[in-house]
C-alpha positions as CSV (number, residue, x, y, z in Angstrom):
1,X,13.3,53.3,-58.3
2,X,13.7,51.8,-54.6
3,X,14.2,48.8,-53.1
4,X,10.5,48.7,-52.6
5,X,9.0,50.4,-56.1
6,X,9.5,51.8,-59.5
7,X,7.8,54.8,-60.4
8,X,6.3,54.8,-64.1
9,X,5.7,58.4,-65.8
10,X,2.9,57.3,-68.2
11,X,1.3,60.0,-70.3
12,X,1.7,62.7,-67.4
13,X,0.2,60.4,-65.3
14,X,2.9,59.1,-62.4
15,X,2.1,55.6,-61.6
16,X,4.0,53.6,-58.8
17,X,4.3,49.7,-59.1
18,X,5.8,48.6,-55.2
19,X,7.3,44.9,-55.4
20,X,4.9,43.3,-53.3
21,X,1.9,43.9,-55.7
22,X,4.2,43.7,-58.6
23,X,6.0,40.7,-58.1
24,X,7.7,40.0,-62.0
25,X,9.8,43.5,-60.9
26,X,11.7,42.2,-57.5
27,X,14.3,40.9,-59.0
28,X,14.6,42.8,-62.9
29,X,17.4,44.6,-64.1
30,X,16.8,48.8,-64.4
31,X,17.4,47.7,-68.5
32,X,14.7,44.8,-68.2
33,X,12.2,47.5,-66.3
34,X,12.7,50.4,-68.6
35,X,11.9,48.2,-72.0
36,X,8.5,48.6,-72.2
37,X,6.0,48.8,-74.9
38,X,2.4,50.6,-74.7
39,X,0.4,49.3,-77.4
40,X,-3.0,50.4,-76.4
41,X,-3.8,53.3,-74.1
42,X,-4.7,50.5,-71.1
43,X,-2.0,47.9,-72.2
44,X,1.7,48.1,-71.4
45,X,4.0,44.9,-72.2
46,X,7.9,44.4,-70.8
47,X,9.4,42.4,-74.0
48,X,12.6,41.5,-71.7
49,X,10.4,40.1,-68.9
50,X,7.6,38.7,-70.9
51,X,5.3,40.9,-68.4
52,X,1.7,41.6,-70.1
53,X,-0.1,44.5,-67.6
54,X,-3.6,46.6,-67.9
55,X,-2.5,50.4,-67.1
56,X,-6.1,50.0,-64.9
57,X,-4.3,47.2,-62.6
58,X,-1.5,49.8,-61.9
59,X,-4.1,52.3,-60.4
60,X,-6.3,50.1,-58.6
61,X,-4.5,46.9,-58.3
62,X,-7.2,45.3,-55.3
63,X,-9.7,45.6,-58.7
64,X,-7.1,42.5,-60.2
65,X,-6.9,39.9,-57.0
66,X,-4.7,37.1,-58.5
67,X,-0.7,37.4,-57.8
68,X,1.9,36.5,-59.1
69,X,3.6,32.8,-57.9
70,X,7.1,34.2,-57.4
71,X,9.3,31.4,-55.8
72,X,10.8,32.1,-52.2
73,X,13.6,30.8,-50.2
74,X,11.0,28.9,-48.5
75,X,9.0,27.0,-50.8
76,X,9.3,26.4,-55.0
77,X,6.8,27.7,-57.2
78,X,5.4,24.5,-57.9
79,X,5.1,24.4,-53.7
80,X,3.0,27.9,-53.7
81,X,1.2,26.7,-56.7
82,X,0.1,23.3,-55.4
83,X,-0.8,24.7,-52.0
84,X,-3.4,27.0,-53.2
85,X,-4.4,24.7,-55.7
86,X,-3.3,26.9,-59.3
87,X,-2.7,25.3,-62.4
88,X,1.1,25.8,-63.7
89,X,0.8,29.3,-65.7
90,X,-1.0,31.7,-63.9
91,X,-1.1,35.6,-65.1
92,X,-2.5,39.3,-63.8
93,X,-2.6,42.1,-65.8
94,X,-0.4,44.6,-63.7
95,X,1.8,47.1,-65.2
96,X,4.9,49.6,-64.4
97,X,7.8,51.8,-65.5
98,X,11.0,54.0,-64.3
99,X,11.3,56.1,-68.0
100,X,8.8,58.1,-69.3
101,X,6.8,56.9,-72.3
């Protein structure tokens, strides 16, 4: 883990989940990060986080365009939301780990 990514060891397979395309990360504890589930070979699902993510948006993530509305110091999430016109629950199937599986 860095400031900038966590590295997720799925299957033999080392995936890497940087903060900017994986948003519901910046700011979780190493415990909330490495409590994940994988319930299906292309599902992966953070209990602590309530973070639902397709293993297929971890490898090609410009396949799953919609981000996350984490707030800023700028503006509040209901700012970012209303000024590009998203309803209040918006989700991306994303996914990521530190721990192997």
């Amino acid at each position: 883990m860095s400031r900038h990514r966590f590295w997720l060891l799925l299957g033999g397979e080392e995936l890497q989940l940087p903060f900017d395309e994986f948003p519901w990360f910046r700011a979780a504890t190493i415990e909330q990060i490495t409590t994940v589930e994988w319930p299906t070979a292309d599902h992966l699902y953070w209990p602590m986080l309530d973070v639902d993510l397709a293993v297929s948006s971890i490898r090609t993530p410009a396949s799953f365009p919609l981000v996350s509305l984490v707030p800023t110091a700028e503006r509040s999430c209901a700012a970012e939301r209303a000024a590009v016109g998203v309803p209040a629950v918006v989700s991306r199937s994303h996914v990521a780990l530190v721990a192997s599986i």
